[in-house]
C-alpha positions in Angstrom: -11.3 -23.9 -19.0 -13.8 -20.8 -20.0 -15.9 -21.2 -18.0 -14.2 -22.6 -14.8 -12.4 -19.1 -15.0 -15.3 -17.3 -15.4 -17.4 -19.3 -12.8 -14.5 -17.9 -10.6 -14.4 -14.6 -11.2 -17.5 -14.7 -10.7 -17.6 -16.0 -7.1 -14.7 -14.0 -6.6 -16.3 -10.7 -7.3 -19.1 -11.6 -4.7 -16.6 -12.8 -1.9 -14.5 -9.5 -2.7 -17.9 -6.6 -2.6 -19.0 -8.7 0.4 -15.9 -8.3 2.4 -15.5 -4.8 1.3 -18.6 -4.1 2.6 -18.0 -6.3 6.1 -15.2 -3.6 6.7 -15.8 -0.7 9.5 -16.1 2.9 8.4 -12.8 4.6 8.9 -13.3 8.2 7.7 -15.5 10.7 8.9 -17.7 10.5 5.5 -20.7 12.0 4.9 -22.5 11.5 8.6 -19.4 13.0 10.0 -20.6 16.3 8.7 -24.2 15.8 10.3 -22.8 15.0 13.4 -22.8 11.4 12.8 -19.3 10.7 13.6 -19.1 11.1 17.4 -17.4 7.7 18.0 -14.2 7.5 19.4 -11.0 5.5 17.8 -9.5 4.6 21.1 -10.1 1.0 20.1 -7.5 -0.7 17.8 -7.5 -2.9 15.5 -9.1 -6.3 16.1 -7.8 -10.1 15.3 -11.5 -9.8 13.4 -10.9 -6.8 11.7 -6.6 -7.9 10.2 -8.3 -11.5 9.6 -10.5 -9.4 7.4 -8.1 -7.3 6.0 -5.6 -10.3 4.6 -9.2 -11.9 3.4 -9.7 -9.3 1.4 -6.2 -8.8 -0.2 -5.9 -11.9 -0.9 -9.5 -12.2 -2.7 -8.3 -9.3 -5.0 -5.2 -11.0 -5.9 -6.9 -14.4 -6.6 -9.5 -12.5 -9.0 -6.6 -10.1 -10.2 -4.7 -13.8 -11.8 -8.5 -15.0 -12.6 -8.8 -12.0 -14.7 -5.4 -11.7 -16.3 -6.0 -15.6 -16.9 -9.2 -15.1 -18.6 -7.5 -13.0 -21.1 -4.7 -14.6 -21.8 -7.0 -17.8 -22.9 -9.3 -16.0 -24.5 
């Protein structure tokens, strides 16, 4: 039972930094300042983009349980 919630966390973690980082850039940030953020946000938000969104909150739920889980059998 350990492990099995561990193993999962585990993948969990790495499905949940991946689709963090899959996400597009919303605030001006650091290249904003150099002149990096000359793109315009005319475009909305994508089926892609939501699909990714609802991914992503639903990974950090799943590990959120995983974790709580993890400690209560421990």
């Amino acid at each position: 039972m350990i492990l099995t919630l561990q193993i999962l966390l585990v993948l969990l973690s790495l499905i949940l930094g991946l689709s963090v980082l899959l996400h597009k850039g919303k605030g001006g940030g650091l290249s904003s300042l150099f002149g990096g953020g000359m793109q315009s946000n005319l475009s909305g938000s994508t089926v892609a983009e939501k699909n990714l969104d609802r991914l992503t909150v639903v990974t950090a739920l799943l590990w959120l349980f995983a974790l709580i889980a993890l400690n209560l059998v421990l």
